[in-house]
N, CA, C and O atoms as a CHARMM CRD file, in Angstrom:
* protein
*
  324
    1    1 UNK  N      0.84500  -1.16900   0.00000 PROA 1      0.00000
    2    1 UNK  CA     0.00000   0.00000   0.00000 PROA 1      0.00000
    3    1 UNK  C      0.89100   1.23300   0.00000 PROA 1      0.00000
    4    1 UNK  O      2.07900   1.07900   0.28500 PROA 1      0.00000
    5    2 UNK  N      0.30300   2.75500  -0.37000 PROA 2      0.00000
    6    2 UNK  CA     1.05300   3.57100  -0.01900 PROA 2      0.00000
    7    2 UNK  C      0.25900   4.70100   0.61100 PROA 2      0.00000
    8    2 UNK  O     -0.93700   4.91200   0.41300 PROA 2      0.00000
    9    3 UNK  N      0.87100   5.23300   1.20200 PROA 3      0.00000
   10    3 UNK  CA     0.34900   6.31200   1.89800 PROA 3      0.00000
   11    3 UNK  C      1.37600   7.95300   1.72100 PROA 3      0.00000
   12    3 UNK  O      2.41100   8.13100   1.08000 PROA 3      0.00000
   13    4 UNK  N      0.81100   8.64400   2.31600 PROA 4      0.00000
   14    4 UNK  CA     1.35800   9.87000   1.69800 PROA 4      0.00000
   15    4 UNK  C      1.48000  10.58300   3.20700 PROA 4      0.00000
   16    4 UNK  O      0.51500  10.55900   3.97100 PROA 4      0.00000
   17    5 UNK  N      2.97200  11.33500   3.64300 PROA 5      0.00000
   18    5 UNK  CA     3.03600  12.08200   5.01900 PROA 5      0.00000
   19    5 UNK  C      3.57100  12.96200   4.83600 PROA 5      0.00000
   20    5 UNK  O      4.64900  13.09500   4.25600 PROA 5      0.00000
   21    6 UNK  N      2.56700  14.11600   5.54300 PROA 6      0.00000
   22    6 UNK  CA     2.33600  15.49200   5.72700 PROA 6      0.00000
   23    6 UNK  C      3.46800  15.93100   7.29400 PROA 6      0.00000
   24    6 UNK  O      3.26300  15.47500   8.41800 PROA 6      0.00000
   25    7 UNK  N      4.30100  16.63600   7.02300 PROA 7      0.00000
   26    7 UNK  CA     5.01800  17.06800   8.19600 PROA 7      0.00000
   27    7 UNK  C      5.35400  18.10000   8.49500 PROA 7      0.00000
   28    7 UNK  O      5.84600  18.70500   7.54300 PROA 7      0.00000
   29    8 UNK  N      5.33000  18.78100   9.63200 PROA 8      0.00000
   30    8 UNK  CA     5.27300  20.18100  10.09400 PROA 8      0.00000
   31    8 UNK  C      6.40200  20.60900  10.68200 PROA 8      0.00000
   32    8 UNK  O      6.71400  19.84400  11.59500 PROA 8      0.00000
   33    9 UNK  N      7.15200  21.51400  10.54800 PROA 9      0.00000
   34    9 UNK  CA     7.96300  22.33300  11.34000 PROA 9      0.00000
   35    9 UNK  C      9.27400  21.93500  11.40600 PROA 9      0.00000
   36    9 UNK  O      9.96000  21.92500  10.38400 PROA 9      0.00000
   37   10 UNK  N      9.65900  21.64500  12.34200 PROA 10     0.00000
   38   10 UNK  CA    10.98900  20.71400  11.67900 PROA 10     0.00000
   39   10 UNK  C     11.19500  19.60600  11.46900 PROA 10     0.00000
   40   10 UNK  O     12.25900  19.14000  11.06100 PROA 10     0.00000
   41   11 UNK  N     10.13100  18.98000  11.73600 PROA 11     0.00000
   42   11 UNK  CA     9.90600  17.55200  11.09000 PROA 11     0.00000
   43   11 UNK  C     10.30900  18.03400   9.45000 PROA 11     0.00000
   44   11 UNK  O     11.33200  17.55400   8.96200 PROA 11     0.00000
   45   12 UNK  N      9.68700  18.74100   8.85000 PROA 12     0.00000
   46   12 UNK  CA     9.46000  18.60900   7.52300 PROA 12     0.00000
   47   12 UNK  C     10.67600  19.02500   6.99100 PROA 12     0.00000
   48   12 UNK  O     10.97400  18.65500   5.85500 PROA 12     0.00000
   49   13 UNK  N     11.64100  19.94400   7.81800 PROA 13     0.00000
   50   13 UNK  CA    12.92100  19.94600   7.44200 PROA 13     0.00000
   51   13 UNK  C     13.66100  18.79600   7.42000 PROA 13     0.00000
   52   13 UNK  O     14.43700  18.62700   6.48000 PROA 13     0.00000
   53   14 UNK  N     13.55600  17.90600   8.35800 PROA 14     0.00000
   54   14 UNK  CA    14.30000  16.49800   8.23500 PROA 14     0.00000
   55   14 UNK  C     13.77500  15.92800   6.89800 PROA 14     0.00000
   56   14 UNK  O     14.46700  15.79400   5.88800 PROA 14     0.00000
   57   15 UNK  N     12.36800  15.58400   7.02200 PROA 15     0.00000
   58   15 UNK  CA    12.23100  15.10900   5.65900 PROA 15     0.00000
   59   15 UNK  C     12.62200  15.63800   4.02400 PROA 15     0.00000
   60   15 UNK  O     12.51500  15.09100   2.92700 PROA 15     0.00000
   61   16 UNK  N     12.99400  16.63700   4.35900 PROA 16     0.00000
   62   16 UNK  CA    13.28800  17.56100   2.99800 PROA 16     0.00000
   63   16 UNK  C     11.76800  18.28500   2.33000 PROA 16     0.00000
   64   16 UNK  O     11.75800  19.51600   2.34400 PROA 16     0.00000
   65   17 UNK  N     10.99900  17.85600   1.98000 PROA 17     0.00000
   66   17 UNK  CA     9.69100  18.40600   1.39300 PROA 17     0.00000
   67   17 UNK  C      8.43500  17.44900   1.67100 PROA 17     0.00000
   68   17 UNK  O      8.73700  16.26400   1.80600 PROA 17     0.00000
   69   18 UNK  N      7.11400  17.76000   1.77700 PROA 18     0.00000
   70   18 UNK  CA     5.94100  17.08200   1.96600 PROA 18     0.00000
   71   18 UNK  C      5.37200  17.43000   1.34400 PROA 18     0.00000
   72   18 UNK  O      5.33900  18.65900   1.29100 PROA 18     0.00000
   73   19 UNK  N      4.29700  16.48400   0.19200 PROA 19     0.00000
   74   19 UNK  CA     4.03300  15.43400   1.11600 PROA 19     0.00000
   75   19 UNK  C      5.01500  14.13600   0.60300 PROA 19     0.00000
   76   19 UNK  O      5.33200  14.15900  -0.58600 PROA 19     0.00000
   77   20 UNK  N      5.41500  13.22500   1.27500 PROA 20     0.00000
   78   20 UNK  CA     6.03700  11.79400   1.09700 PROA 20     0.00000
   79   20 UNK  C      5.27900  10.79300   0.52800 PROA 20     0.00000
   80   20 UNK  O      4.12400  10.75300   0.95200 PROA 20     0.00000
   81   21 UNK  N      5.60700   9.88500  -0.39400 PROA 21     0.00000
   82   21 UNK  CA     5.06200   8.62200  -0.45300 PROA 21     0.00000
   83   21 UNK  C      5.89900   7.49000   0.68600 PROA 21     0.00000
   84   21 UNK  O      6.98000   7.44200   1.27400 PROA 21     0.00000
   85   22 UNK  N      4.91400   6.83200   0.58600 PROA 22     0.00000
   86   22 UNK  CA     5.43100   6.02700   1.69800 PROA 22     0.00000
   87   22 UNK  C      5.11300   4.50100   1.21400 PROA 22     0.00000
   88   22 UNK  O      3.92700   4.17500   1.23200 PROA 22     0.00000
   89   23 UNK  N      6.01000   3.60600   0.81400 PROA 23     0.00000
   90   23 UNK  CA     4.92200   1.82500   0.48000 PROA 23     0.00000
   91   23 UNK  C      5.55900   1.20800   1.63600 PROA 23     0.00000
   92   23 UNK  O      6.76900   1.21400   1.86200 PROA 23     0.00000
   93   24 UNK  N      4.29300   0.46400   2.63000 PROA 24     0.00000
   94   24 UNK  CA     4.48400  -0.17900   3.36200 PROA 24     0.00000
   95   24 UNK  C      3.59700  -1.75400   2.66700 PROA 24     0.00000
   96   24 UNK  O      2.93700  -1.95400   1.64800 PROA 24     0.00000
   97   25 UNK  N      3.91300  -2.40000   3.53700 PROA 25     0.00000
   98   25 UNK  CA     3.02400  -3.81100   3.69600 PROA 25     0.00000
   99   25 UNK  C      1.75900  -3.50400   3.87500 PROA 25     0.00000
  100   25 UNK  O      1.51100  -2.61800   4.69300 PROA 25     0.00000
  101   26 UNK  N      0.83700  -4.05100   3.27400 PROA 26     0.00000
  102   26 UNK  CA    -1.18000  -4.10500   3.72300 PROA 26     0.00000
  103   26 UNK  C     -0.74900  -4.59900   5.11900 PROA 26     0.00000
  104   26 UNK  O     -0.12900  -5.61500   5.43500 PROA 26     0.00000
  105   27 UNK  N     -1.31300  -3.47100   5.95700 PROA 27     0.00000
  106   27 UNK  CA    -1.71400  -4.34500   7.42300 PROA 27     0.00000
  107   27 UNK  C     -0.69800  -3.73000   8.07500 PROA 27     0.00000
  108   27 UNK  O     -0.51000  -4.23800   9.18000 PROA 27     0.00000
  109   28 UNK  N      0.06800  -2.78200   7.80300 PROA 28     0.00000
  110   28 UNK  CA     1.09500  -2.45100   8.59400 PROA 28     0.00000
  111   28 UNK  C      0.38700  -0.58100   9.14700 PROA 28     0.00000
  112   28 UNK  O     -0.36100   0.17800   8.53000 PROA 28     0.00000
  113   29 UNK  N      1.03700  -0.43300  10.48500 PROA 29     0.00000
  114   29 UNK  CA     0.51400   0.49000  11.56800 PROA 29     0.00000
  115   29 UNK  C      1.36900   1.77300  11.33800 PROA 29     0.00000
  116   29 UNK  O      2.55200   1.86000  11.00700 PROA 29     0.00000
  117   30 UNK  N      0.42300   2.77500  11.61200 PROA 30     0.00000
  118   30 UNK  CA     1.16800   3.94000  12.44400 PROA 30     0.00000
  119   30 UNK  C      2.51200   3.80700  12.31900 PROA 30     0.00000
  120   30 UNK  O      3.18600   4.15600  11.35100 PROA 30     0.00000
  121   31 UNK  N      2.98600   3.15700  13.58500 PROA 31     0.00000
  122   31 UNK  CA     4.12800   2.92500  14.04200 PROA 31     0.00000
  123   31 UNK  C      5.03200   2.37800  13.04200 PROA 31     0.00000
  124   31 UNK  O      6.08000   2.98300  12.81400 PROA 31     0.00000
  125   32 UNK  N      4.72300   1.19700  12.35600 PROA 32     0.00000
  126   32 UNK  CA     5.37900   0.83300  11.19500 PROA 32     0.00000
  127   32 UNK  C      5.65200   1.96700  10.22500 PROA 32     0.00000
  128   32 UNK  O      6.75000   1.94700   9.66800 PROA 32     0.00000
  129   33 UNK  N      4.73700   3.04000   9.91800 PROA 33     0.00000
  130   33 UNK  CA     5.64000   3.94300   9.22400 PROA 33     0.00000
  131   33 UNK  C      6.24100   4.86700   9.70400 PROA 33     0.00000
  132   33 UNK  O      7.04500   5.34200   8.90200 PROA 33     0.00000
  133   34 UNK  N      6.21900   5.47500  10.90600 PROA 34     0.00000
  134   34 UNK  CA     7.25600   5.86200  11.52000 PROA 34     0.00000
  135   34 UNK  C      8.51900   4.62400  11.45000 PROA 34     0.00000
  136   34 UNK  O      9.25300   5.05200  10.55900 PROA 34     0.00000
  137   35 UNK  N      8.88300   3.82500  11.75600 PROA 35     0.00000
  138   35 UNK  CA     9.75700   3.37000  11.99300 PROA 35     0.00000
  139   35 UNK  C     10.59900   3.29200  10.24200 PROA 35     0.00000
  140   35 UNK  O     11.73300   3.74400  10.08200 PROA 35     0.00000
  141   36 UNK  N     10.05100   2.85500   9.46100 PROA 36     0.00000
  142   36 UNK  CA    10.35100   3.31400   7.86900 PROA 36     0.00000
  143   36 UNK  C     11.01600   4.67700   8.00700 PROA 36     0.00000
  144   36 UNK  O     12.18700   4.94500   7.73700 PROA 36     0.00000
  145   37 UNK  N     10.30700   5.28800   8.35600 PROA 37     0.00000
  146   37 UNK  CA    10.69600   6.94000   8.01100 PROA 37     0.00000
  147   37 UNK  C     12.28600   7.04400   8.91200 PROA 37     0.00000
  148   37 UNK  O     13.48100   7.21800   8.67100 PROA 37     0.00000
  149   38 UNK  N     11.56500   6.85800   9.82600 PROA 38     0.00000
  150   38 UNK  CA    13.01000   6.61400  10.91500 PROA 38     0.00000
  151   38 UNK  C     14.38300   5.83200  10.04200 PROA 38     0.00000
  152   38 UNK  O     15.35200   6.58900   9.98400 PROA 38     0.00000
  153   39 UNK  N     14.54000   4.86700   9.56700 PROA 39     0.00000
  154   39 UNK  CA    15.33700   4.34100   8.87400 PROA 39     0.00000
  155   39 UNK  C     15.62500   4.92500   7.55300 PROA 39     0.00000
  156   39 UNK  O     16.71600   4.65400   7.05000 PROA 39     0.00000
  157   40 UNK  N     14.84900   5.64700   6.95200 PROA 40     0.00000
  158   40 UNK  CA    15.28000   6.70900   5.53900 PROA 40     0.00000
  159   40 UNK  C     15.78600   8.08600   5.99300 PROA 40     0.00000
  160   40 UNK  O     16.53300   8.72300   5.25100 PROA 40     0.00000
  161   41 UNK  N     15.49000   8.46100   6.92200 PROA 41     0.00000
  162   41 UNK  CA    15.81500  10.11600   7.76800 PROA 41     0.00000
  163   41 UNK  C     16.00300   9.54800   9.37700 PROA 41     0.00000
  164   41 UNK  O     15.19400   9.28100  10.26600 PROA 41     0.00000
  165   42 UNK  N     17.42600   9.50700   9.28500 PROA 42     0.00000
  166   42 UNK  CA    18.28300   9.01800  10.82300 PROA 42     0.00000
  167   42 UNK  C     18.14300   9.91400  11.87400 PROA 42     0.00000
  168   42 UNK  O     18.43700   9.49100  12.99200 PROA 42     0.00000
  169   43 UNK  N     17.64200  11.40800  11.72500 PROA 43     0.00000
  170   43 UNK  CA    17.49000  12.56000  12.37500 PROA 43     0.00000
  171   43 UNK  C     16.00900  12.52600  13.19200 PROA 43     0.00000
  172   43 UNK  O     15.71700  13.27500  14.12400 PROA 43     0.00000
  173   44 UNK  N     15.18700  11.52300  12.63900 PROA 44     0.00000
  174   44 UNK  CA    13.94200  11.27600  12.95400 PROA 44     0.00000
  175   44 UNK  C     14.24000  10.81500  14.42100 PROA 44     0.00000
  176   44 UNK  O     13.66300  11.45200  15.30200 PROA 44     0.00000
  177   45 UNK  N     15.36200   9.42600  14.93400 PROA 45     0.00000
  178   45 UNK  CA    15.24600   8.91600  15.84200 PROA 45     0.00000
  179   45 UNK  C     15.52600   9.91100  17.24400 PROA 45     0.00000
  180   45 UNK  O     16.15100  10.96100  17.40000 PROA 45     0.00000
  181   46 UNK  N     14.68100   8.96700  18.23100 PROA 46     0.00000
  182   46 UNK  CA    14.40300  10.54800  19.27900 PROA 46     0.00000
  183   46 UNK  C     13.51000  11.03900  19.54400 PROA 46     0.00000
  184   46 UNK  O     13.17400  11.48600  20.64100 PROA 46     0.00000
  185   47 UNK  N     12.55400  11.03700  17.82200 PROA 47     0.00000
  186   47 UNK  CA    12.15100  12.16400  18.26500 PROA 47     0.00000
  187   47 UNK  C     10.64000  11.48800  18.11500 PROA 47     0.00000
  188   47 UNK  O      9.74400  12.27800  17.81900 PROA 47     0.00000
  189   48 UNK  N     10.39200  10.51100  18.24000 PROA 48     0.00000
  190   48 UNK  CA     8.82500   9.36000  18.25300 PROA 48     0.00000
  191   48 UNK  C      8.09200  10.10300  19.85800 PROA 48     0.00000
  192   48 UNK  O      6.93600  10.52000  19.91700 PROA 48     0.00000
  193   49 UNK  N      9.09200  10.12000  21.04700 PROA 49     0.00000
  194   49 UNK  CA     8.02700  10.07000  22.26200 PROA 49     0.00000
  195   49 UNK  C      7.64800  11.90700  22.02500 PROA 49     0.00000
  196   49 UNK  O      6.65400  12.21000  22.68500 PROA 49     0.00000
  197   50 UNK  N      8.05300  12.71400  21.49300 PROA 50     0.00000
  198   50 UNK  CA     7.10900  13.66800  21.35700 PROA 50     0.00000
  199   50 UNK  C      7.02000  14.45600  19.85400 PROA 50     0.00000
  200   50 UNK  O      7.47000  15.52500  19.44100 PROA 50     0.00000
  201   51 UNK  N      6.30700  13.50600  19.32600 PROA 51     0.00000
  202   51 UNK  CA     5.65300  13.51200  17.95300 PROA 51     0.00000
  203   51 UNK  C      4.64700  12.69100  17.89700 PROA 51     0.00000
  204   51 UNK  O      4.64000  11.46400  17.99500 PROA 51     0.00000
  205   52 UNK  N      3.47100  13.71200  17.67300 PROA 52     0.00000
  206   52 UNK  CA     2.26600  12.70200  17.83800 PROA 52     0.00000
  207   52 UNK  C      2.05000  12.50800  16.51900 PROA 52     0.00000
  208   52 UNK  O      2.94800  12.97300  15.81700 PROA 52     0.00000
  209   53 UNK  N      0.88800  11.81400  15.76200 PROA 53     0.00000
  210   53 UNK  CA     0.50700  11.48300  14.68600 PROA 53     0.00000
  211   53 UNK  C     -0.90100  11.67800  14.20500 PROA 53     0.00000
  212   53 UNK  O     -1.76300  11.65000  15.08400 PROA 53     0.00000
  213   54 UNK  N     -1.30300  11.87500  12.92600 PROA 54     0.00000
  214   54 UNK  CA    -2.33700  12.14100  12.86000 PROA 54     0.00000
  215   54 UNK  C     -3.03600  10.99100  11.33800 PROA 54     0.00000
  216   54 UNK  O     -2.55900  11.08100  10.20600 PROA 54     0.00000
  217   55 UNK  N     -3.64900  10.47200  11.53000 PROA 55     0.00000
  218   55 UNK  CA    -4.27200   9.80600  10.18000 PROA 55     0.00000
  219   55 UNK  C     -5.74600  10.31300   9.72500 PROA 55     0.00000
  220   55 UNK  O     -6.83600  10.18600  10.28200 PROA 55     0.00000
  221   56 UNK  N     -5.25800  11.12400   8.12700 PROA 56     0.00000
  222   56 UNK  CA    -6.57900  11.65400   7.65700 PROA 56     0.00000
  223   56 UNK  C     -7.35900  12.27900   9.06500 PROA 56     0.00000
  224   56 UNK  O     -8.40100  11.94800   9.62900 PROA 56     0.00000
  225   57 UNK  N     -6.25100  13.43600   9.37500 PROA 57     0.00000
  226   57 UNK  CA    -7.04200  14.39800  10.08200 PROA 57     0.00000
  227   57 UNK  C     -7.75400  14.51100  11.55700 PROA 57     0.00000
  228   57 UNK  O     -8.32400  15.40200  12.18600 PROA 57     0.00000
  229   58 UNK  N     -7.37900  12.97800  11.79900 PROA 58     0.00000
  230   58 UNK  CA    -7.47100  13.06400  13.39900 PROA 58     0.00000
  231   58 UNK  C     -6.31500  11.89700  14.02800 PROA 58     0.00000
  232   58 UNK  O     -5.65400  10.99100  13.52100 PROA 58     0.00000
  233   59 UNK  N     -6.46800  12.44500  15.37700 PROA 59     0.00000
  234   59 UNK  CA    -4.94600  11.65100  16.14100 PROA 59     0.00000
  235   59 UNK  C     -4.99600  10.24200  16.01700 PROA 59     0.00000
  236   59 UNK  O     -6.14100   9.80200  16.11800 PROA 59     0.00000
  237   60 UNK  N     -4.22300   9.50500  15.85400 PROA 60     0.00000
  238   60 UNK  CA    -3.58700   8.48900  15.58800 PROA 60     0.00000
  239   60 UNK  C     -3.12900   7.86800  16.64800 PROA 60     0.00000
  240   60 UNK  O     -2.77200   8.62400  17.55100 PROA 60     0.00000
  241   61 UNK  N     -2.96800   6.21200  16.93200 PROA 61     0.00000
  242   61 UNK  CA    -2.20400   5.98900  18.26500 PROA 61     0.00000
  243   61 UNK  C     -1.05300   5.38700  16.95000 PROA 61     0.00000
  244   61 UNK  O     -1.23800   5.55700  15.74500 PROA 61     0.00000
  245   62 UNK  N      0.07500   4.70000  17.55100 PROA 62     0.00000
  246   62 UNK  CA     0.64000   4.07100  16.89800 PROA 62     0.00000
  247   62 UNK  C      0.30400   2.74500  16.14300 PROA 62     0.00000
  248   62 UNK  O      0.71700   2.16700  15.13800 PROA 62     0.00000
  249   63 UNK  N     -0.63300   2.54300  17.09700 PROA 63     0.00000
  250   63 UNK  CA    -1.19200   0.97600  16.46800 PROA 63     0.00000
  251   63 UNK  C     -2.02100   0.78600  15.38800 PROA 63     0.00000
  252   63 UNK  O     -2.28100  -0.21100  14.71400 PROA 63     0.00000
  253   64 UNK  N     -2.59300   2.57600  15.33000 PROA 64     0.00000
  254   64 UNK  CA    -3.73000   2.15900  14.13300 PROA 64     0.00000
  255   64 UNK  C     -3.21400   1.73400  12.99800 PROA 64     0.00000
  256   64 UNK  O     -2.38000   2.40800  12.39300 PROA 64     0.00000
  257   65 UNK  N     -3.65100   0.54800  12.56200 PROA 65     0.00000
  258   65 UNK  CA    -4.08400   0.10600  11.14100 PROA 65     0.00000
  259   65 UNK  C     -4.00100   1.38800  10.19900 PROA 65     0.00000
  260   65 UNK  O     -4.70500   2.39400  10.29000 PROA 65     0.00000
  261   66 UNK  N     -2.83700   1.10000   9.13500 PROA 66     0.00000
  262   66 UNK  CA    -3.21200   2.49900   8.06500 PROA 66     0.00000
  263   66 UNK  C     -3.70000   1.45600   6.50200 PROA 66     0.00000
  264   66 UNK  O     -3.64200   0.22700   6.52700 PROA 66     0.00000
  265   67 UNK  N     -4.03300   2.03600   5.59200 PROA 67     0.00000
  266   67 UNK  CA    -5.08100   1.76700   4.39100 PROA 67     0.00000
  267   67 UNK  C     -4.29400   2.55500   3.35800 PROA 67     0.00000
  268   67 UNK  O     -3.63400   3.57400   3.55900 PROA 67     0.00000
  269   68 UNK  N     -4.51000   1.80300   2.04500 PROA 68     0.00000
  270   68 UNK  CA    -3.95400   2.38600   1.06800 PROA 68     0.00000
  271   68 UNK  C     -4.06600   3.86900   0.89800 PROA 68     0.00000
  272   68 UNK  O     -4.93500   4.16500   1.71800 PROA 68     0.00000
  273   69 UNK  N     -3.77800   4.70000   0.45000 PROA 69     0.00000
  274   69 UNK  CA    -4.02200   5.96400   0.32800 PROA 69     0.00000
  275   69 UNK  C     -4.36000   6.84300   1.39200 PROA 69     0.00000
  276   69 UNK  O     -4.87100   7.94700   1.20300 PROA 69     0.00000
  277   70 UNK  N     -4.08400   6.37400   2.50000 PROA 70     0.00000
  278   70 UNK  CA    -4.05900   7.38600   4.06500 PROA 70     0.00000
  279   70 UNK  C     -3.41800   8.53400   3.76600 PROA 70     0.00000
  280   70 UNK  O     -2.76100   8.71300   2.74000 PROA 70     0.00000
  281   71 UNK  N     -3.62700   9.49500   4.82700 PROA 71     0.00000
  282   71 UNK  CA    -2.20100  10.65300   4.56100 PROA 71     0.00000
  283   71 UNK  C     -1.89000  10.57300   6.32100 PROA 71     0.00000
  284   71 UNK  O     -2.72600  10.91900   7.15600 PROA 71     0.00000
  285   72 UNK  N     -0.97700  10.22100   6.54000 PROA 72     0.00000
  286   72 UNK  CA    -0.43300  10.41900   8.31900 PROA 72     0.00000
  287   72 UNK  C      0.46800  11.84900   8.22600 PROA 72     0.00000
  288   72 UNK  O      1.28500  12.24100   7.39300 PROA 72     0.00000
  289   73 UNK  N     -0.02500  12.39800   9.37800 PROA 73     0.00000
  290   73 UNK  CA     0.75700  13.61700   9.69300 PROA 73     0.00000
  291   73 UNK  C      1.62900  13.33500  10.89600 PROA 73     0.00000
  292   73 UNK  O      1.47400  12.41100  11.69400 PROA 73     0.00000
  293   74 UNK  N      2.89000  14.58100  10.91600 PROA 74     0.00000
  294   74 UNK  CA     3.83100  14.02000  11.85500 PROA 74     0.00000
  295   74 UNK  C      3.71300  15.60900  12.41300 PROA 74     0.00000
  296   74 UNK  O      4.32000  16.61800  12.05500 PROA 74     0.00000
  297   75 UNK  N      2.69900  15.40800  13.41900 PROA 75     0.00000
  298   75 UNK  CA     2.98400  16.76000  14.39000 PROA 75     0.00000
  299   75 UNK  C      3.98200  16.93600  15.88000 PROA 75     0.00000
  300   75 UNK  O      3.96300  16.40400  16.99000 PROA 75     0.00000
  301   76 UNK  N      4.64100  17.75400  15.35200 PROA 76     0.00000
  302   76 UNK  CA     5.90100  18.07900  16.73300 PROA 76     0.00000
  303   76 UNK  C      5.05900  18.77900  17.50900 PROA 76     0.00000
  304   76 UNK  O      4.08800  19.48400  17.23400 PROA 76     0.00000
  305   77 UNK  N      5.80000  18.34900  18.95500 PROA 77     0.00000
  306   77 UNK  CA     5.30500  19.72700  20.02600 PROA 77     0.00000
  307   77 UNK  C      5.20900  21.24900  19.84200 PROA 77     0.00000
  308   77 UNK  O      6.11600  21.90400  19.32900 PROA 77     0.00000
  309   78 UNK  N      4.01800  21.79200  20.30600 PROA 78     0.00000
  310   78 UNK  CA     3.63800  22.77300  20.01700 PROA 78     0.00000
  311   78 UNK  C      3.42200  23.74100  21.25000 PROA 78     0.00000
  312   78 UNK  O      2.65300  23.54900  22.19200 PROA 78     0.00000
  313   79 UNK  N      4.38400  24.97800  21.01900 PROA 79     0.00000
  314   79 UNK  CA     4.78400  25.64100  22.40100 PROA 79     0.00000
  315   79 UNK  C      4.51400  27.00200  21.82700 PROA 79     0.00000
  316   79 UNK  O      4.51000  27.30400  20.63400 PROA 79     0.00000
  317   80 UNK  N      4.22100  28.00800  23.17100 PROA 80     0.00000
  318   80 UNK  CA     4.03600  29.29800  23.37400 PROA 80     0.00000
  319   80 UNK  C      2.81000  29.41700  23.98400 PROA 80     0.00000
  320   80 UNK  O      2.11400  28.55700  24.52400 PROA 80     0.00000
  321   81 UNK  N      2.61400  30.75100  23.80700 PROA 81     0.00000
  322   81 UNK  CA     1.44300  31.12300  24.87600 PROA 81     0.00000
  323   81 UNK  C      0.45600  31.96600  24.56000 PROA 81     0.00000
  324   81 UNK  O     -0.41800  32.23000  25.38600 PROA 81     0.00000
């Protein structure tokens, strides 16, 4: 399957430009494409416990199940006041 990831802030600097294709395995999670991404952009690792995720527009755990043509977002912490 492939999916496509949307990334914000300096996430998207690590990745170079968004949005990404991504081909994983049918049946593979969240987490499974983080961990992909993690292994193509080495700058990624680290930074999983505060980067949440988002699939098609709402939060994501790691476990969810993603589907051909998803778009997962990689939102960093978000600070100020």
């Amino acid at each position: 399957m492939r999916i496509a990831i949307a990334a914000f802030a300096g996430l998207r600097e690590i990745l170079g430009s968004t949005p990404v294709q991504l081909d994983l395995p049918d049946g593979a999670s969240a987490g499974d494409a983080w961990s992909a991404l993690e292994t193509r952009h080495p700058a990624l690792s680290g930074l999983a416990a505060s980067t949440r995720l988002a699939c098609n527009g709402r939060v994501a755990s790691r476990s969810e199940t993603l589907r051909d043509g998803d778009e997962l977002a990689l939102l960093p912490p978000v600070g100020g006041g």
